[in-house]
C-alpha positions in Angstrom: -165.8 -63.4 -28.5 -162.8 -61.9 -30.2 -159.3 -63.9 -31.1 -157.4 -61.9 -27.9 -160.8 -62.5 -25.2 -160.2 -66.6 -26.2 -156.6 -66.4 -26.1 -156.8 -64.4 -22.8 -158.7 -66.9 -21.1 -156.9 -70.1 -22.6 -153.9 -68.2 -20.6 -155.7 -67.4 -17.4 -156.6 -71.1 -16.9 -153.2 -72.2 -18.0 -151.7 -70.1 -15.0 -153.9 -71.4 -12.6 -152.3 -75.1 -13.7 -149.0 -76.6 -11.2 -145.8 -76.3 -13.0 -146.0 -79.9 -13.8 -149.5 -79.8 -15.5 -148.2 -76.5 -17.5 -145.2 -78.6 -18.7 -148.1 -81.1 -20.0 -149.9 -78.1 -22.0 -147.0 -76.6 -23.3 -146.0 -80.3 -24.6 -149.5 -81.3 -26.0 -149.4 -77.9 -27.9 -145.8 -78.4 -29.5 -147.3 -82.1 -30.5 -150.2 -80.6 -31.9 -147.4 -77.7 -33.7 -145.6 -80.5 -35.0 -148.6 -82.2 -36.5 -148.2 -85.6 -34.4 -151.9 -85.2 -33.4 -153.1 -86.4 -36.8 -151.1 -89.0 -38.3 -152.7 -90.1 -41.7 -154.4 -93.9 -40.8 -152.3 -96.9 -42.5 -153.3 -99.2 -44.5 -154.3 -102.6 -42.5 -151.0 -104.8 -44.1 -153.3 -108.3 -43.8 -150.1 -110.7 -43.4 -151.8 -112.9 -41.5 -154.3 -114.1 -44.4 -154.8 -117.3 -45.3 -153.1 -118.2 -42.4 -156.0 -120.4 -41.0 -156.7 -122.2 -44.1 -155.1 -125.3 -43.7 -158.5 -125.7 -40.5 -161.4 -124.3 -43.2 -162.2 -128.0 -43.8 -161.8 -129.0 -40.2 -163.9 -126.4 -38.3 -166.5 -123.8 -39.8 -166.0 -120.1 -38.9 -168.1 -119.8 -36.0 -166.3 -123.0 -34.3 -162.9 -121.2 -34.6 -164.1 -118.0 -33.3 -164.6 -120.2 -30.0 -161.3 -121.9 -30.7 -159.8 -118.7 -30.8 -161.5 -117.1 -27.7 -160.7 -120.5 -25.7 -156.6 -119.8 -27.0 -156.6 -116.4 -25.3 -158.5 -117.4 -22.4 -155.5 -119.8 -21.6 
């Protein structure tokens, strides 16, 4: 399939689209321009380590995975 035959048929089923769902395309396509569509990962910041070690003494790691799941559960 040549470059104008793929283009020609990305077009053809963009026309058949409601005005609305073209305004979608055209704006996923200007993201993907714009490079939003890949945004380098970050690094994971950890601020929260160490946070639980006052309990290491008190409960071992699989009682405070329970702790934890009974806290959200509330």
């Amino acid at each position: 399939m040549s470059r104008n035959e793929g283009t020609k048929r990305i077009e053809d089923k963009i026309r058949k689209l409601s005005p609305d769902l073209r305004k979608e395309v055209e704006d996923f396509v200007q993201s993907l321009l714009e490079g939003r569509a890949r945004q380098p990962k970050k690094q994971l910041k950890l601020k929260w380590r160490g946070a639980l070690r006052d309990l290491k003494d008190k409960y071992t790691s699989v009682e405070l995975q329970h702790r934890i799941l009974q806290w959200w559960g509330d």
